[in-house]
MOPAC internal coordinates of N, CA, C and O (Angstrom, degrees):
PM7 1SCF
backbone

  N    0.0000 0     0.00 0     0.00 0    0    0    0
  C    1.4509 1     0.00 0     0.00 0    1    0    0
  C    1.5309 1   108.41 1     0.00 0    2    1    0
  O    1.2310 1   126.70 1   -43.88 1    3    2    1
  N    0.9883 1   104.71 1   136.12 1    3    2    1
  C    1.4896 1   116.67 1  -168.29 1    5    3    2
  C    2.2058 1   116.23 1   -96.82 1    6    5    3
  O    1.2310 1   124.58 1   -72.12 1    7    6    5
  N    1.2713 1   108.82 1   107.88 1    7    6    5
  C    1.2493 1    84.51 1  -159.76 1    9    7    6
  C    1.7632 1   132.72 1   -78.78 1   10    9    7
  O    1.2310 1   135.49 1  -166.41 1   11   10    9
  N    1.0439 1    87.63 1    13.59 1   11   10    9
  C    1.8353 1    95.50 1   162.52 1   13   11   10
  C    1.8069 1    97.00 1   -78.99 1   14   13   11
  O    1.2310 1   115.58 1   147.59 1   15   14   13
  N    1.0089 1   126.00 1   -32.41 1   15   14   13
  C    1.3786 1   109.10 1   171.79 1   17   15   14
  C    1.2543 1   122.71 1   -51.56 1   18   17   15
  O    1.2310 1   111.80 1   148.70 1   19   18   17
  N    1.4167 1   133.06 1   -31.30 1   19   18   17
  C    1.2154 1   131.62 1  -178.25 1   21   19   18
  C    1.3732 1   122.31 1   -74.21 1   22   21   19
  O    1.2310 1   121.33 1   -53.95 1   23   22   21
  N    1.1749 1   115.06 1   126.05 1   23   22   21
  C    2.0656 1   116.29 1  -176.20 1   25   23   22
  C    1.3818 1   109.26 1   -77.34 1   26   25   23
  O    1.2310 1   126.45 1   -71.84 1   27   26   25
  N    1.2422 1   105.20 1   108.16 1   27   26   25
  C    1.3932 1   119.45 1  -177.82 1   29   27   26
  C    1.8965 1   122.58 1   -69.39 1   30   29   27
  O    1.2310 1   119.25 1   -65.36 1   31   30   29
  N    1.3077 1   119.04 1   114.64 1   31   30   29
  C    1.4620 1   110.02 1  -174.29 1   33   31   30
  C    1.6966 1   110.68 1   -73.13 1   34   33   31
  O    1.2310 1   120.39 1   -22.50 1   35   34   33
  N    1.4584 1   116.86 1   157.50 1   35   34   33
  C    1.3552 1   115.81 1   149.61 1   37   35   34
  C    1.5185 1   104.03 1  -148.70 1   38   37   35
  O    1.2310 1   126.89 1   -28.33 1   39   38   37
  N    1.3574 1   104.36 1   151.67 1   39   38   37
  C    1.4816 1   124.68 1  -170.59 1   41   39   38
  C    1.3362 1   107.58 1  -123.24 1   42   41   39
  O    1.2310 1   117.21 1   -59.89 1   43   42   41
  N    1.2758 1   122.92 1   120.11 1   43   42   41
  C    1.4927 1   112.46 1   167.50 1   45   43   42
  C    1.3554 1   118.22 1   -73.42 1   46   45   43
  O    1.2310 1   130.87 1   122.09 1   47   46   45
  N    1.2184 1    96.63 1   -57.91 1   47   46   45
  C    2.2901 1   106.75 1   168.07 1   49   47   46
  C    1.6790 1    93.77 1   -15.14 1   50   49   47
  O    1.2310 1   121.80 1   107.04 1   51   50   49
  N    1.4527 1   114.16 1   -72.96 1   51   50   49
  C    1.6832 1   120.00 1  -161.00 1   53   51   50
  C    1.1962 1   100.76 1   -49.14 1   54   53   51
  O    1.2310 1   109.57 1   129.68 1   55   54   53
  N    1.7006 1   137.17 1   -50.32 1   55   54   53
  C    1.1929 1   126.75 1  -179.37 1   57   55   54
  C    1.0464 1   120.71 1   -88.74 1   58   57   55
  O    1.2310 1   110.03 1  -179.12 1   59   58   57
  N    1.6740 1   136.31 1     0.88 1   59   58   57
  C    1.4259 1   109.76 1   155.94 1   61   59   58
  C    1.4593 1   130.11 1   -86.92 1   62   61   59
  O    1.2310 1   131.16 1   176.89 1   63   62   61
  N    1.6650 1    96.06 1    -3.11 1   63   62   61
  C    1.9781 1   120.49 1  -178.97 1   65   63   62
  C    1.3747 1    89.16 1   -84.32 1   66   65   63
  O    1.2310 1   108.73 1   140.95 1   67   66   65
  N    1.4890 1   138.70 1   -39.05 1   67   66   65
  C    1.4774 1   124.16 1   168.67 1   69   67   66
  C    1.3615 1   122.68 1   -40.24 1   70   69   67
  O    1.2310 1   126.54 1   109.44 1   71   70   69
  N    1.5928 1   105.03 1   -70.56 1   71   70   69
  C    1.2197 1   150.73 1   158.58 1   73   71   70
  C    1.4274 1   104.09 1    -1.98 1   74   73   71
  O    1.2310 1   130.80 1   111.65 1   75   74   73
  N    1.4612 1    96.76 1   -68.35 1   75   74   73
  C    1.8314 1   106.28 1  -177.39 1   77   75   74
  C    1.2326 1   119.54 1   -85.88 1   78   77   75
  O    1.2310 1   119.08 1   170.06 1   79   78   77
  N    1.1734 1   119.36 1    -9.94 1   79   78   77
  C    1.3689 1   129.22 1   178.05 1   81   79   78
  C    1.5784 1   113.90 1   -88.76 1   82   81   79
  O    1.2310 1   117.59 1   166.28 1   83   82   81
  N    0.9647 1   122.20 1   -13.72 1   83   82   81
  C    1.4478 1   140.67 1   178.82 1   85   83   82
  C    1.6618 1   100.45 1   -91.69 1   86   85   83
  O    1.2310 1   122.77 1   126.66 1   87   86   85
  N    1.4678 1   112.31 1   -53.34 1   87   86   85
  C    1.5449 1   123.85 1  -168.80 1   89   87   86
  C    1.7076 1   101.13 1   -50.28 1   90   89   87
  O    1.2310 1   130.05 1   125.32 1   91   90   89
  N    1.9485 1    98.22 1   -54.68 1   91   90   89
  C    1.6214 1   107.59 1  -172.28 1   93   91   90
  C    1.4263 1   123.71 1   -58.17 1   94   93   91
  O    1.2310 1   129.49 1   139.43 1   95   94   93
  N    1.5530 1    99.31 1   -40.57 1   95   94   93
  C    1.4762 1   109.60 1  -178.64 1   97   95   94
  C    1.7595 1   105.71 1   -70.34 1   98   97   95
  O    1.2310 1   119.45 1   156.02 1   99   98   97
  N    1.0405 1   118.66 1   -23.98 1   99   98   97
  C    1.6976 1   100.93 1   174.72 1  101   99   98
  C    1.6183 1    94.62 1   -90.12 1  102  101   99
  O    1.2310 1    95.64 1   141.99 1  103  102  101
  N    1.0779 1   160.35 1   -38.01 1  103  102  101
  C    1.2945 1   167.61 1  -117.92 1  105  103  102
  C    1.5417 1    89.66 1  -106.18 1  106  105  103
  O    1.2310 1   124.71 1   118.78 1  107  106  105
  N    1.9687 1   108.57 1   -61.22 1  107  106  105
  C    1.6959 1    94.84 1   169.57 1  109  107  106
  C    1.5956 1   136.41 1   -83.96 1  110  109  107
  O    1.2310 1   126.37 1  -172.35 1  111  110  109
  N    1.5479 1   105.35 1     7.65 1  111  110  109
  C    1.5221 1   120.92 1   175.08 1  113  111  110
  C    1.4045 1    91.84 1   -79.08 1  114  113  111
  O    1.2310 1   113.78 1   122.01 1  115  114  113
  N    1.5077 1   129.37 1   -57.99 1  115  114  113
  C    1.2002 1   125.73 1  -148.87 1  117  115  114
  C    2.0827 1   100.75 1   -79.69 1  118  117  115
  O    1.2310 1   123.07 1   146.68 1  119  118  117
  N    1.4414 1   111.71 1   -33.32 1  119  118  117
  C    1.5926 1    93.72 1   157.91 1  121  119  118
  C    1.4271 1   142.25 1   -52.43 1  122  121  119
  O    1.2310 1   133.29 1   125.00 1  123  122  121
  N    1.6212 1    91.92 1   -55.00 1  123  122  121
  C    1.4074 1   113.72 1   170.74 1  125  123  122
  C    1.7997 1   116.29 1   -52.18 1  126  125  123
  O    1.2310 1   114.48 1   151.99 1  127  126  125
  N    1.3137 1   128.07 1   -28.01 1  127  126  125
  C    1.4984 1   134.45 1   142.93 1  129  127  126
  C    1.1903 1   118.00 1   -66.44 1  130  129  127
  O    1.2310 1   101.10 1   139.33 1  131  130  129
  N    0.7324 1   151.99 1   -40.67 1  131  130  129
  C    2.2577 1   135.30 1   152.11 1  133  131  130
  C    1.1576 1   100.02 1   -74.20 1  134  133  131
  O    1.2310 1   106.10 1  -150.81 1  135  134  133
  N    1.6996 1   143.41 1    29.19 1  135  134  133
  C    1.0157 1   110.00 1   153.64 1  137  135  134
  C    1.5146 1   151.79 1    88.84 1  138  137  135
  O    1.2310 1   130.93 1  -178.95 1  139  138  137
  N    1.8213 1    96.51 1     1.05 1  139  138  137
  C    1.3735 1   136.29 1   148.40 1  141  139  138
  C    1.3084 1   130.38 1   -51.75 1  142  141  139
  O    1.2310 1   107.06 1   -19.54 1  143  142  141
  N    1.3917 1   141.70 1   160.46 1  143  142  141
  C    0.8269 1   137.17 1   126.47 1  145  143  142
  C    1.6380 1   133.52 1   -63.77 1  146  145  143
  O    1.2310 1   115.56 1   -87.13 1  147  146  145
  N    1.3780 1   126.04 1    92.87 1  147  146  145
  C    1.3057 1   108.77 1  -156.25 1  149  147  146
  C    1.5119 1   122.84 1   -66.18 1  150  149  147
  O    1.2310 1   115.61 1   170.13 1  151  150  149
  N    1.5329 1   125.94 1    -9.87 1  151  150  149
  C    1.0482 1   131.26 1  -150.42 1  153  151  150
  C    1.5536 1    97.35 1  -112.87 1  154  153  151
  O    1.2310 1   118.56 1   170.55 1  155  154  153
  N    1.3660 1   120.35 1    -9.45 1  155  154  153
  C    1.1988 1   129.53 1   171.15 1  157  155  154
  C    1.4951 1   102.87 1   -77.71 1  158  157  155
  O    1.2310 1   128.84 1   107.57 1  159  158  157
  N    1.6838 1   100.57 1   -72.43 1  159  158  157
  C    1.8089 1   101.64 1   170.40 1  161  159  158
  C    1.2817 1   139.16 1     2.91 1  162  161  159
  O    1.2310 1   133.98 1   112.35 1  163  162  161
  N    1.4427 1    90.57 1   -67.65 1  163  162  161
  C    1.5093 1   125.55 1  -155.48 1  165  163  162
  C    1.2295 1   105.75 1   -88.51 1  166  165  163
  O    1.2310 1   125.08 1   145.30 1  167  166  165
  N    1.4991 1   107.86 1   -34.70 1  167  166  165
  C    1.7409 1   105.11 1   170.37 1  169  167  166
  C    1.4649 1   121.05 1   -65.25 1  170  169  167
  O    1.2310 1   129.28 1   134.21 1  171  170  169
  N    1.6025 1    99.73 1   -45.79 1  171  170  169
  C    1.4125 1   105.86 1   166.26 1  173  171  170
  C    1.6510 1   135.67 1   -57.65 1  174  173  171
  O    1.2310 1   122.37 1   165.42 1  175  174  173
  N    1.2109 1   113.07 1   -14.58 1  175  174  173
  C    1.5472 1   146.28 1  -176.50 1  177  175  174
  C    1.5280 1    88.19 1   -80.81 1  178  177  175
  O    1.2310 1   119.92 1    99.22 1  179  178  177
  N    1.5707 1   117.76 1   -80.78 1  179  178  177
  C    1.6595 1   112.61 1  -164.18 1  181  179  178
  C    1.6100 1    95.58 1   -78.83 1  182  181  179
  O    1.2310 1   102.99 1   131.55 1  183  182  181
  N    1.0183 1   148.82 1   -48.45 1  183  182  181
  C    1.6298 1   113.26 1   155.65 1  185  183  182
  C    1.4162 1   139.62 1   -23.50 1  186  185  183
  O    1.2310 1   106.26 1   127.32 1  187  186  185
  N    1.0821 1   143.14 1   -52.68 1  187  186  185
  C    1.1332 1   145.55 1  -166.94 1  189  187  186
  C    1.9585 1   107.61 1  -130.05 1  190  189  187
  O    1.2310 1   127.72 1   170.91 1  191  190  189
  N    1.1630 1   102.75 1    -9.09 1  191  190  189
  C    1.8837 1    96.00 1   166.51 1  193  191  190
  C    1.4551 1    97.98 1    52.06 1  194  193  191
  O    1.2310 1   114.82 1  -157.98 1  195  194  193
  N    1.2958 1   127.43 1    22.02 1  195  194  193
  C    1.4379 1   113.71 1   114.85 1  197  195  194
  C    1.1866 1   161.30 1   -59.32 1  198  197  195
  O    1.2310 1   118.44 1   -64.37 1  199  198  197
  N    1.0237 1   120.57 1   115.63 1  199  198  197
  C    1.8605 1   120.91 1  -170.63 1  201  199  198
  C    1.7569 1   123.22 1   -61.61 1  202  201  199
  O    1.2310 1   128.91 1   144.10 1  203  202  201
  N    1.3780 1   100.44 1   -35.90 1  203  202  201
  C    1.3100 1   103.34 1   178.34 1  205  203  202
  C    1.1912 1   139.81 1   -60.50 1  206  205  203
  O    1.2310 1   120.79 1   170.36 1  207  206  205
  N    1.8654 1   116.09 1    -9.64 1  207  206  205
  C    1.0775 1   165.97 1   173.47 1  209  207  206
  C    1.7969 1    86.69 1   -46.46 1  210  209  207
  O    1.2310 1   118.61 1    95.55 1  211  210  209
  N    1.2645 1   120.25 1   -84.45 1  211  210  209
  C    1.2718 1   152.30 1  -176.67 1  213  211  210
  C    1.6484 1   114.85 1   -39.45 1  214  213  211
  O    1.2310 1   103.25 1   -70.98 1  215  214  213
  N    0.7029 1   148.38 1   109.02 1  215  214  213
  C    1.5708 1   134.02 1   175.85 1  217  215  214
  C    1.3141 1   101.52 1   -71.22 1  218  217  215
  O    1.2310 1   122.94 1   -24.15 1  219  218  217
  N    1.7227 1   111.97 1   155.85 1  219  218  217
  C    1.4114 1   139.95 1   172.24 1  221  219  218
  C    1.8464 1   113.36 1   -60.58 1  222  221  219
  O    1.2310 1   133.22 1   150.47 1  223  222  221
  N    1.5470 1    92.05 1   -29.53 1  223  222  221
  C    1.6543 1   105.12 1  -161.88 1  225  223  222
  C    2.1014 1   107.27 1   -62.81 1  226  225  223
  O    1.2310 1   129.45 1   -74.22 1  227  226  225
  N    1.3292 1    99.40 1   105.78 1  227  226  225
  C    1.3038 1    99.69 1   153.47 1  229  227  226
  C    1.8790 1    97.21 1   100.09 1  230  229  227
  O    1.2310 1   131.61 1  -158.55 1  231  230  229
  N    1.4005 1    95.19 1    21.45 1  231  230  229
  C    2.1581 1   117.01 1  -173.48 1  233  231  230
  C    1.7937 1    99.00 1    64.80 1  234  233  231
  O    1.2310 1   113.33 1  -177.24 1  235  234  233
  N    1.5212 1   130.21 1     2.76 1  235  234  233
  C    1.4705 1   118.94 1  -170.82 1  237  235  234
  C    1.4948 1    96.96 1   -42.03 1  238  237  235
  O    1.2310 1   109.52 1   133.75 1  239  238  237
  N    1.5649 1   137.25 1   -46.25 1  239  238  237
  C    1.6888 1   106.40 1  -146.87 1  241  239  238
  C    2.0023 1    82.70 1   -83.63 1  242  241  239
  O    1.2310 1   117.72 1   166.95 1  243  242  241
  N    0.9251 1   121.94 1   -13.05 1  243  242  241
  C    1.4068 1   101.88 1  -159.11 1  245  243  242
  C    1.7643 1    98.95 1   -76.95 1  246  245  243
  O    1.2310 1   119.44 1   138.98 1  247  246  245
  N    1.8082 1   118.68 1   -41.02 1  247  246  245
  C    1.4681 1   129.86 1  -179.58 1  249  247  246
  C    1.5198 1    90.90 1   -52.82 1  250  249  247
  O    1.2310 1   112.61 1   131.85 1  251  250  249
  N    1.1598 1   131.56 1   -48.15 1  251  250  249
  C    1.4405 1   131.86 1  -139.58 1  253  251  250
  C    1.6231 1    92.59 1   -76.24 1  254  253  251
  O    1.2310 1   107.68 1   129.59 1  255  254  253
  N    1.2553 1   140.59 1   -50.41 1  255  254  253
  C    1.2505 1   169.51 1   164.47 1  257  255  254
  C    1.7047 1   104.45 1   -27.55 1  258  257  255
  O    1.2310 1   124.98 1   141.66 1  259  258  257
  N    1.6398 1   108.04 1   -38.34 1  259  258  257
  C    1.2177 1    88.64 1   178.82 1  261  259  258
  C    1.3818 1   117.51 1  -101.89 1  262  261  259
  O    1.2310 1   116.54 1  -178.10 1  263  262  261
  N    1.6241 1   124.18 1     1.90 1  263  262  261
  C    1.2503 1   127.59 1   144.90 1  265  263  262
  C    1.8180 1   136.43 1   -38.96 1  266  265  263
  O    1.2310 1   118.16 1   -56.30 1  267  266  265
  N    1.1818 1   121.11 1   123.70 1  267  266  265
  C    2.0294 1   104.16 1  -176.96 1  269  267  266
  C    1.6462 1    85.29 1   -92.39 1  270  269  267
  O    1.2310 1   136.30 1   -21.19 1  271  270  269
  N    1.2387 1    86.06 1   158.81 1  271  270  269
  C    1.7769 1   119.07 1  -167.60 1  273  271  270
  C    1.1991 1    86.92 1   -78.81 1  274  273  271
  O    1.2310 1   115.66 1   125.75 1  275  274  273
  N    1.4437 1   125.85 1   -54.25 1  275  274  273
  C    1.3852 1   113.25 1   175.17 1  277  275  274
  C    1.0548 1   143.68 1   -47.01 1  278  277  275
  O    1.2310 1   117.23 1   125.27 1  279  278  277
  N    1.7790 1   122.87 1   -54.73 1  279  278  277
  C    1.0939 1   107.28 1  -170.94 1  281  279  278
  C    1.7292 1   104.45 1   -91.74 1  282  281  279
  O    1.2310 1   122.47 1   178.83 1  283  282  281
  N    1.6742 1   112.87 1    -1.17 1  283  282  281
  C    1.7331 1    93.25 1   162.86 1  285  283  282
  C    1.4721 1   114.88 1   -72.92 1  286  285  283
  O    1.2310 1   112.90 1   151.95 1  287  286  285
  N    1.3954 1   131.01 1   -28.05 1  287  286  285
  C    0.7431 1   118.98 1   154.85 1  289  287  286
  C    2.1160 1   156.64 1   -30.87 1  290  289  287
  O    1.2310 1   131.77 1   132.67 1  291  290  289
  N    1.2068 1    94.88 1   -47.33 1  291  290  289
  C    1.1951 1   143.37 1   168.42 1  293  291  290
  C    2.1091 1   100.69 1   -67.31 1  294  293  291
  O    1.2310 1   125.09 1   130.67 1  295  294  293
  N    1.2731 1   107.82 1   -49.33 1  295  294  293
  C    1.3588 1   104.12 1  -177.83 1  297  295  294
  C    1.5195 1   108.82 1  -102.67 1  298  297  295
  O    1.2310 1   118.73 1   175.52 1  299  298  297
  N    1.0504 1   120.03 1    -4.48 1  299  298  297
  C    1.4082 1   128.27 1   158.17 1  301  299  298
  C    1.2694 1   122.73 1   -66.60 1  302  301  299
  O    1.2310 1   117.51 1   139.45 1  303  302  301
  N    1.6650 1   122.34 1   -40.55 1  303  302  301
  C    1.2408 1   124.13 1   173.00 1  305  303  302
  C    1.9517 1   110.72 1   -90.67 1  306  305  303
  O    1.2310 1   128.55 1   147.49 1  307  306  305
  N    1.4284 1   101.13 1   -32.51 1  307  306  305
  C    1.4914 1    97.55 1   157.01 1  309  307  306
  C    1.3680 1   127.93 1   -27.48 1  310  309  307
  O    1.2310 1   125.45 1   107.46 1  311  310  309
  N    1.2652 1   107.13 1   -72.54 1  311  310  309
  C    1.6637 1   137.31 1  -176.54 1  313  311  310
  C    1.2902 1    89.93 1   -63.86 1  314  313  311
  O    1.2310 1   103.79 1   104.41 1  315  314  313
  N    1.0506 1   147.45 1   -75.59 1  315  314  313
  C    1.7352 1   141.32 1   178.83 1  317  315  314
  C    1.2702 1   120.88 1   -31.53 1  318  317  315
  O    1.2310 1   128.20 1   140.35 1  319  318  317
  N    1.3788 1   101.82 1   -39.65 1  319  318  317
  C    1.9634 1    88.19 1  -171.42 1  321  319  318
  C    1.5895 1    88.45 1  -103.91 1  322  321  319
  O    1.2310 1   109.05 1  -171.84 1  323  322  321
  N    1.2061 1   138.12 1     8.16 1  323  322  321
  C    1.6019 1   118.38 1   178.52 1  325  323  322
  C    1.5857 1    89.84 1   -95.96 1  326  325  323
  O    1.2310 1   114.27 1   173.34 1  327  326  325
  N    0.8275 1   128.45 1    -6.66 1  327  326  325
  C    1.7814 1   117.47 1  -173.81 1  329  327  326
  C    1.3118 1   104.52 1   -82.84 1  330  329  327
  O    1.2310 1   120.10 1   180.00 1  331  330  329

């Protein structure tokens, strides 16, 4: 079998749930280094869509910014109830 024969999938969903999952995990590395609670932060961040929530340290509020509340949202409870 030749592998150009095979039909290759792509998903955008998969890469923007990457996407954000990469964004969050530096967003809560870079709290958790000044000394935050990141999981507090971040809740408070997609609660109220405030930025200030977020620290400056390492561009997190600016990465965090280009995430929608929505669809992390949406993959937040995804990822929750499939576990």
């Amino acid at each position: 079998m030749n592998l150009h024969d095979k039909t290759m999938t792509f998903s955008v969903q998969d890469e923007k749930e990457s996407e954000m999952k990469r964004i969050l995990t530096l967003v809560y590395d870079a709290l958790k280094e000044k000394g935050y609670n990141p999981v507090n932060q971040i809740v408070g961040y997609i609660l109220s869509e405030d930025p200030t929530y977020i620290t400056t340290f390492n561009n997190a509020r600016s990465m965090v910014r280009r995430v929608d509340r929505d669809e992390l949202l949406q993959a937040l409870v995804k990822s929750y109830l499939s576990n």
